[in-house]
N, CA, C and O of each residue as an XYZ file, in Angstrom:
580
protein
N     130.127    299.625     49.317
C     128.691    299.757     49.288
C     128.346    301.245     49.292
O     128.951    302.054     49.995
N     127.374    301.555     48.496
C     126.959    303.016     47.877
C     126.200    303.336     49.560
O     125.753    302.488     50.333
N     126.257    304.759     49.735
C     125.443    305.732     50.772
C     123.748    304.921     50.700
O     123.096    304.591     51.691
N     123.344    304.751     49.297
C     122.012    304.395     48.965
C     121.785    303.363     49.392
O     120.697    303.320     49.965
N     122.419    302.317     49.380
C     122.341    300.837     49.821
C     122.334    300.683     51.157
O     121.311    300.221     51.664
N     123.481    301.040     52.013
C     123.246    301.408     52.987
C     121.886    301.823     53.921
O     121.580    301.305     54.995
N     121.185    302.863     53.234
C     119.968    303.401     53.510
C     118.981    302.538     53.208
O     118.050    302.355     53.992
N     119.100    301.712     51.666
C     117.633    300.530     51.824
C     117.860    299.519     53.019
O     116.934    299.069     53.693
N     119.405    299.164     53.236
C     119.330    298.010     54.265
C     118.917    298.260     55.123
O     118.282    297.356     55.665
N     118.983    299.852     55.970
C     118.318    300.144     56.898
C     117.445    300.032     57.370
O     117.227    299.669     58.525
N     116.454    300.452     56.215
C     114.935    301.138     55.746
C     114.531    299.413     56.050
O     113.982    299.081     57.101
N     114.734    298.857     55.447
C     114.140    297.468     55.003
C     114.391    296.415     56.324
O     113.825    295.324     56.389
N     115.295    296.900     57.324
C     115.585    296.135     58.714
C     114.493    297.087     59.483
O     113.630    296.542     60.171
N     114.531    298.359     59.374
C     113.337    298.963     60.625
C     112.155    298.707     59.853
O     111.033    298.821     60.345
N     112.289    298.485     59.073
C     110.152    297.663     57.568
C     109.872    296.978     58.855
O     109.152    297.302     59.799
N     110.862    295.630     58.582
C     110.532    294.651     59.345
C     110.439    294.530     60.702
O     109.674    293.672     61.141
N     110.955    295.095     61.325
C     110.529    295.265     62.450
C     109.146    296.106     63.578
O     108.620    296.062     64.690
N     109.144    296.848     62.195
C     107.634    298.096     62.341
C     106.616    297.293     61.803
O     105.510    297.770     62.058
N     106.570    296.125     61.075
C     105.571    295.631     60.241
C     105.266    294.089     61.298
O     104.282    293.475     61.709
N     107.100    293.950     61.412
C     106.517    292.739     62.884
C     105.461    293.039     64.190
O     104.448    292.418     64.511
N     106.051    294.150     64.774
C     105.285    294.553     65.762
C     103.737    294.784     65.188
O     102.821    294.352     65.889
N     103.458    295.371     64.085
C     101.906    295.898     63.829
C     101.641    294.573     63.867
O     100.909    294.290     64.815
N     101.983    293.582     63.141
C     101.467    292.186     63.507
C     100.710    291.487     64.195
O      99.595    290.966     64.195
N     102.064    291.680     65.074
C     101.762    291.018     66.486
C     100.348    291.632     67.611
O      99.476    291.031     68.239
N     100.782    293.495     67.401
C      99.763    294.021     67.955
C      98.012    294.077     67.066
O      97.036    294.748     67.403
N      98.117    293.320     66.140
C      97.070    293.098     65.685
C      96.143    291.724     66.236
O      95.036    291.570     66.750
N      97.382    290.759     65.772
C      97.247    289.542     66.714
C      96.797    289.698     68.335
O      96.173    288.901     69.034
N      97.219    290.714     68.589
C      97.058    290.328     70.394
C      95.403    291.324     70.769
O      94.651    291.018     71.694
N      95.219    292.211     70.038
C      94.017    292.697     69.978
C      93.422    292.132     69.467
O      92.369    292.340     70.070
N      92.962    290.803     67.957
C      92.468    289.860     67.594
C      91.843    289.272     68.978
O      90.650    289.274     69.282
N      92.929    288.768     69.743
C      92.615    287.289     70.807
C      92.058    288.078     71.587
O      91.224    287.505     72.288
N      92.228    289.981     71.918
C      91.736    289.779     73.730
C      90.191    290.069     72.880
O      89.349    289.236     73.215
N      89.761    290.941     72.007
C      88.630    291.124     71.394
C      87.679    289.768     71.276
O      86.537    289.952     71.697
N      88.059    287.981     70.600
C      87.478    287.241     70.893
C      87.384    286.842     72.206
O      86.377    286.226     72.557
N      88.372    287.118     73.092
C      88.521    286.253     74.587
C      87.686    286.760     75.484
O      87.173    286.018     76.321
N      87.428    288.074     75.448
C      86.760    289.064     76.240
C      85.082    288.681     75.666
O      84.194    289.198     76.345
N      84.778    288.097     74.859
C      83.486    288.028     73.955
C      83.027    286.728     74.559
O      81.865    286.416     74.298
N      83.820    285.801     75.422
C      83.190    284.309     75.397
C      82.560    284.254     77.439
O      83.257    284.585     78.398
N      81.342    283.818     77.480
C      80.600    283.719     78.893
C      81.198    282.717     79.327
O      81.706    281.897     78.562
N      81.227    282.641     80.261
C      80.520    281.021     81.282
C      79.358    280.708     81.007
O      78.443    281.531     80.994
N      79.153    278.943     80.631
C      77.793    278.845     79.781
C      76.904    278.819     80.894
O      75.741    278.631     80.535
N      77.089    278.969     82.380
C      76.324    279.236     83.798
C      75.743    280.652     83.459
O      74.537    280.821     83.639
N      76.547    281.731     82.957
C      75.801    282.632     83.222
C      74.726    283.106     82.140
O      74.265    284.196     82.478
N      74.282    282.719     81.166
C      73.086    282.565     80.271
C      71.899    281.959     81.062
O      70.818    282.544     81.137
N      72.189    280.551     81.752
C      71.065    280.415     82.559
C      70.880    281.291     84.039
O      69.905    281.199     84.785
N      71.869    282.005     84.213
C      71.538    282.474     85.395
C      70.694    283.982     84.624
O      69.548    284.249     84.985
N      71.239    284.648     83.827
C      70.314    285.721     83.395
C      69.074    285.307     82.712
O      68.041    285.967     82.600
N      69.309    284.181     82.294
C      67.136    283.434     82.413
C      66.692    283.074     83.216
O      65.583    282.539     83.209
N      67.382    283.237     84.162
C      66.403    283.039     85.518
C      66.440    281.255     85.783
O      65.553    280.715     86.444
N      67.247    280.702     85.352
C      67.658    279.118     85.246
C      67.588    278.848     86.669
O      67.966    279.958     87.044
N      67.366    278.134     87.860
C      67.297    278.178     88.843
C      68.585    277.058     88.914
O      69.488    277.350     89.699
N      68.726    275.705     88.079
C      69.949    275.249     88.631
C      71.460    276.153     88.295
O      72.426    276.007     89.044
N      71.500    276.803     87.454
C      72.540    277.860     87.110
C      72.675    278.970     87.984
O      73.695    279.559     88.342
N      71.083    279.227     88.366
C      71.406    280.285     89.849
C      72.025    279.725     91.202
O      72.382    280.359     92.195
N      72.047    278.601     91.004
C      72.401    277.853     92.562
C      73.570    277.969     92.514
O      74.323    278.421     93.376
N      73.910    277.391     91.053
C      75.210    277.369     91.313
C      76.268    278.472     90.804
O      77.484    278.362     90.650
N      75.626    279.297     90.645
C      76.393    280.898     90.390
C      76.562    281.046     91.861
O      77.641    281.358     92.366
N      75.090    280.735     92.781
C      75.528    281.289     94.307
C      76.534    280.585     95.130
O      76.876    281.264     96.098
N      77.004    279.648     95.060
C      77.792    278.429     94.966
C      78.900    279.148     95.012
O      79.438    279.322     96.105
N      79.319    279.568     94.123
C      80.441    279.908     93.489
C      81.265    281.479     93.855
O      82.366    281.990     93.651
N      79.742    281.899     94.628
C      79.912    283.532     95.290
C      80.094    283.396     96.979
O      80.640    284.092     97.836
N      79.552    282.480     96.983
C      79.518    281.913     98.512
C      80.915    282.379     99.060
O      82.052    282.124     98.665
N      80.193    283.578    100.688
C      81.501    283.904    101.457
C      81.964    285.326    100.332
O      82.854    285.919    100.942
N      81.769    285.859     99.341
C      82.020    286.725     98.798
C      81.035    287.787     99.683
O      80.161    287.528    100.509
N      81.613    289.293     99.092
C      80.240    290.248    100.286
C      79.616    290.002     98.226
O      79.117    288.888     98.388
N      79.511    290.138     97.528
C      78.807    289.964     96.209
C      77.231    288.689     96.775
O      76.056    288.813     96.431
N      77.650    287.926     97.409
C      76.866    286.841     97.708
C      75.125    287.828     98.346
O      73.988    288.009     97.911
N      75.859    288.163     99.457
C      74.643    289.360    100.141
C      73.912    290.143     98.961
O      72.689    290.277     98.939
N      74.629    290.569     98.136
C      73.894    291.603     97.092
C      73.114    290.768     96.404
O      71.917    291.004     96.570
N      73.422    289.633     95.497
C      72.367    288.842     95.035
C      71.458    288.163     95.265
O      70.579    287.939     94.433
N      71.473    287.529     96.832
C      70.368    286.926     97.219
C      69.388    287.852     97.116
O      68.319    287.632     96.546
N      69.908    289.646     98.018
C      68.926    290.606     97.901
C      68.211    290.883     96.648
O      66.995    291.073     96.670
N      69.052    290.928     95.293
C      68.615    290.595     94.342
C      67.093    289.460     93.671
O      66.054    289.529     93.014
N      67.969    288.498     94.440
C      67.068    287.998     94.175
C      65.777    287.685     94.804
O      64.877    287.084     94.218
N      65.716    288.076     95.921
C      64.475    288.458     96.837
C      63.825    289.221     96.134
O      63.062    288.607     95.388
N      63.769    290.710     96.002
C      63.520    291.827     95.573
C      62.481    291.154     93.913
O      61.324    291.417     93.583
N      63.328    290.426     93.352
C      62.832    289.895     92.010
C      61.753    289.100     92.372
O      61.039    288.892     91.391
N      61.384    288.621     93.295
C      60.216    287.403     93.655
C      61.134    286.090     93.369
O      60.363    285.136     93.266
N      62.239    285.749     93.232
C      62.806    284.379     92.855
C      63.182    283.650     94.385
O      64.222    283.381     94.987
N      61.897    283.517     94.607
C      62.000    282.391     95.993
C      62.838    280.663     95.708
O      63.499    279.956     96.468
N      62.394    280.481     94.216
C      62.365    279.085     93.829
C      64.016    278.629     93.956
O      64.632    277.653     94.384
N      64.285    279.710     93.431
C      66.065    279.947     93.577
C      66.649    280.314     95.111
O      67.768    279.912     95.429
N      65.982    280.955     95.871
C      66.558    280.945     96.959
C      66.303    279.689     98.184
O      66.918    279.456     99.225
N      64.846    278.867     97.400
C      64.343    277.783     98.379
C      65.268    276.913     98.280
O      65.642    276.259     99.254
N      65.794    276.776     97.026
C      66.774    275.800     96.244
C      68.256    275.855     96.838
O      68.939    274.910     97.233
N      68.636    277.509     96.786
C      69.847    277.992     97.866
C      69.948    276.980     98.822
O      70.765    276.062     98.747
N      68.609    277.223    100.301
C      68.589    276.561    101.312
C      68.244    274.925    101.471
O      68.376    274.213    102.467
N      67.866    274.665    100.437
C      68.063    273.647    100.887
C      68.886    272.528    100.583
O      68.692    271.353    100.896
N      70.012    273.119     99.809
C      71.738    272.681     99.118
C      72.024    272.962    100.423
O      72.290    271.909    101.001
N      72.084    273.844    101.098
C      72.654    274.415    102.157
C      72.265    273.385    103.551
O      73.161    272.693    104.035
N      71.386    273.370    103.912
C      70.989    272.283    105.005
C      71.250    270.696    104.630
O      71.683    269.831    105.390
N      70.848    270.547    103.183
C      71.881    268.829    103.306
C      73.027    268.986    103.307
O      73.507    267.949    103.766
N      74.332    270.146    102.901
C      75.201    270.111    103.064
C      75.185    270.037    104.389
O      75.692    268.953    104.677
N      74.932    270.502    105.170
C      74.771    270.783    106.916
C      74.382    269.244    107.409
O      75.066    268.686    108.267
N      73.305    268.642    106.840
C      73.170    267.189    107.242
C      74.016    266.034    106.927
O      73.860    264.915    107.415
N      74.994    266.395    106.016
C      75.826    265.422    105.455
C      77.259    265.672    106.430
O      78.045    264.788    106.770
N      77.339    267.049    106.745
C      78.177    267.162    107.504
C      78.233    266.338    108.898
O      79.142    265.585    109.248
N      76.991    266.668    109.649
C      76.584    266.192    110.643
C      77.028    264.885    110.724
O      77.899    264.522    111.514
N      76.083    263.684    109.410
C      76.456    262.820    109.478
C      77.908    262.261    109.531
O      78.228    261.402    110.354
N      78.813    262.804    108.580
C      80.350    262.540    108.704
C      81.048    262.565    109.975
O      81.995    261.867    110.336
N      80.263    263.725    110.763
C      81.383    264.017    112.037
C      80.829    262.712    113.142
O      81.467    262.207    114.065
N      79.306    262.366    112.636
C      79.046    261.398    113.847
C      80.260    260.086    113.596
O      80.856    259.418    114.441
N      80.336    260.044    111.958
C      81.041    258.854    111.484
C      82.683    258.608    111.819
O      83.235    257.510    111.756
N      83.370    259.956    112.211
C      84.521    260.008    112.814
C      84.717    259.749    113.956
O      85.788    259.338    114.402
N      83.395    260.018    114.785
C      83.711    259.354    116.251
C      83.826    258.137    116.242
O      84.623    257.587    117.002
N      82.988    257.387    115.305
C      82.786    255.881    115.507
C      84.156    255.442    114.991
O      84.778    254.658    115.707
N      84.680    255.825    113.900
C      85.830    255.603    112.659
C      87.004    256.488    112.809
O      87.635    256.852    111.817
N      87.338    256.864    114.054
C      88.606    258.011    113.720
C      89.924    258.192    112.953
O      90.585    259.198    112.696
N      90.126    256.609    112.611
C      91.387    256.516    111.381
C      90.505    255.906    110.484
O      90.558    254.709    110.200
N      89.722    256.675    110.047
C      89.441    256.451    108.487
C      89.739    257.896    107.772
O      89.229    258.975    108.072
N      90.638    257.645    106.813
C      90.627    259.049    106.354
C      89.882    259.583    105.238
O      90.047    260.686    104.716
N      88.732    258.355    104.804
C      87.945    258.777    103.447
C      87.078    259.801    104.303
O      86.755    260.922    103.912
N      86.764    259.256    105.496
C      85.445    260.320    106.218
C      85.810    262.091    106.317
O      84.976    262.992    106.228
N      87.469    262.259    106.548
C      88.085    263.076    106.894
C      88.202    263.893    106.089
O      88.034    265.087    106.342
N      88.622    263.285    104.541
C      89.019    263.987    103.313
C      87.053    264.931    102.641
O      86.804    266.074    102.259
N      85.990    263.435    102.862
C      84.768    264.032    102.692
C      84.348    265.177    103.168
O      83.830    266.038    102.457
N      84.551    265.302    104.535
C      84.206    266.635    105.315
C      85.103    267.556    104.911
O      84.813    268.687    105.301
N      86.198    267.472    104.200
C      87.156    268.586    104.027
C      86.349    268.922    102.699
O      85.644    269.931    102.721
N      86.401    268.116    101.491
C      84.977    268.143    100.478
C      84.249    269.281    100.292
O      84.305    270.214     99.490
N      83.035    268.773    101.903
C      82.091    269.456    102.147
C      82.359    271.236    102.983
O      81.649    272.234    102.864
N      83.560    271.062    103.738
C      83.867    272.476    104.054
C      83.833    273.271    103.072
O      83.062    274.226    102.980
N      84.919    272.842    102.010
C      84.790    273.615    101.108
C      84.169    273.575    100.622
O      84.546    274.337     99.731
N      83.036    273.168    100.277
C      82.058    273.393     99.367
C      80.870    274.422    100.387
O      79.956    274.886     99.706
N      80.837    274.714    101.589
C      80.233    275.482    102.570
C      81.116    277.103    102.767
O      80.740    278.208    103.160
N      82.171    276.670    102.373
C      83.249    277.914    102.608
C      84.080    278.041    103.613
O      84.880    278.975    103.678
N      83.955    276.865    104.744
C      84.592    277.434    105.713
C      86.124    276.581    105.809
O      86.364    275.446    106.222
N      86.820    277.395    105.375
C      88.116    276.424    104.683
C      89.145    276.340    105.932
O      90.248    275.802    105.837
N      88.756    276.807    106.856
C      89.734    276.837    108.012
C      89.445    275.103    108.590
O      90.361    274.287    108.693
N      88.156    274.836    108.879
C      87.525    273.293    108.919
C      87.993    272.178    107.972
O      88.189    270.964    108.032
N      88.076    273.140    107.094
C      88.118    272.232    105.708
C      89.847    271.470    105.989
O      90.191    270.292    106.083
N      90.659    272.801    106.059
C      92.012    272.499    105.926
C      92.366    271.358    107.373
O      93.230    270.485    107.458
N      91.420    271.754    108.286
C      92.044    270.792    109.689
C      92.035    269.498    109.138
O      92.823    268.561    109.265
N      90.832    269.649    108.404
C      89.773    267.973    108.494
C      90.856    267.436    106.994
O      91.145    266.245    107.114
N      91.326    267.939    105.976
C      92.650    267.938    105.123
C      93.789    267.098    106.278
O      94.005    265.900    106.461
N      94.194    267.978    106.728
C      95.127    267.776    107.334
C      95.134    266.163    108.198
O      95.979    265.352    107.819
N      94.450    265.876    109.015
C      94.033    264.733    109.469
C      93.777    263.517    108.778
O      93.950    262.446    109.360
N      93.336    263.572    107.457
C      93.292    262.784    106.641
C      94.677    262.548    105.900
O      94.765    261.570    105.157
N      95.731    263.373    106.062
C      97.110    263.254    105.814
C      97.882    262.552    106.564
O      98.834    261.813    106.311
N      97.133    263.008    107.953
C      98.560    262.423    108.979
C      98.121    260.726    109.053
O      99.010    259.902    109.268
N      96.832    260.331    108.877
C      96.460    258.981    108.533
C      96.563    258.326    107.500
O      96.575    257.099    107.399
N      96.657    259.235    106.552
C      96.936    258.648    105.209
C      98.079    259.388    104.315
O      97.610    260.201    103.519
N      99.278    259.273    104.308
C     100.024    260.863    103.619
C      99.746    260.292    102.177
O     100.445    261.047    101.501
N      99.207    259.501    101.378
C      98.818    259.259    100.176
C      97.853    260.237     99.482
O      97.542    260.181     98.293
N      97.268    261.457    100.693
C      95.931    261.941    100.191
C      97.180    263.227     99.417
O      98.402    263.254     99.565
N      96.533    263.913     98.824
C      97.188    265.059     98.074
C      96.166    265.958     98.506
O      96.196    267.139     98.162
């Protein structure tokens, strides 16, 4: 095999490999350029001022220090409707709780009541409650996951 041949096989193995990579790095800047471009369809209604999309943006911040900044936010804006809405997700969660724990005294091996309040912890934030009231519903039922 000629010096020359040699040199295209070369040439033509590092092509492909310089032409693979541009590829790929085209491809991968393609996806993060669309990926980086797509919302949560929550947060369109929360920047219109959507009040069920604000609830549950706060929902979702809940227990964050971010949580404090937006309510202030949203004070500051006049959006009471959204924060009335806040509180009062917040107090039936609190009344539903209530009710469950009365329902464990009466029911203490039931573990649907147990797994509910674990539910509702987490959905309040306080996951230390959450995990006991988990847990209890295991040792009565190890079927729960």
């Amino acid at each position: 095999m000629s010096a020359h041949a040699v040199f295209y096989k070369k040439l033509r193995a590092r092509s492909f490999f310089f032409y693979g990579f541009c590829l790929l790095c085209v491809v991968y800047v393609a996806f993060n350029i669309l990926y980086s471009q797509k919302y949560n369809t929550n947060m369109y209604g929360v920047m219109n001022g959507d009040v069920i999309s604000s609830t549950t943006y706060l929902k979702h911040i809940w227990g964050t220090p971010l949580f404090n900044l937006e309510v202030k936010n949203y004070a500051d804006e006049g959006r009471q409707d959204i924060l009335n809405k806040w509180r009062a997700i917040q107090s039936e969660n609190k009344r539903r709780i209530g009710n469950l724990e009365v329902a464990t005294k009466s029911h203490p091996y039931s573990p649907e009541l147990y797994y509910n309040l674990h539910l509702l912890y987490l959905e309040n934030g306080e996951n230390g409650k959450a995990l006991e009231n988990l847990s209890k519903a295991r040792q009565i039922d190890p079927s729960i996951k």
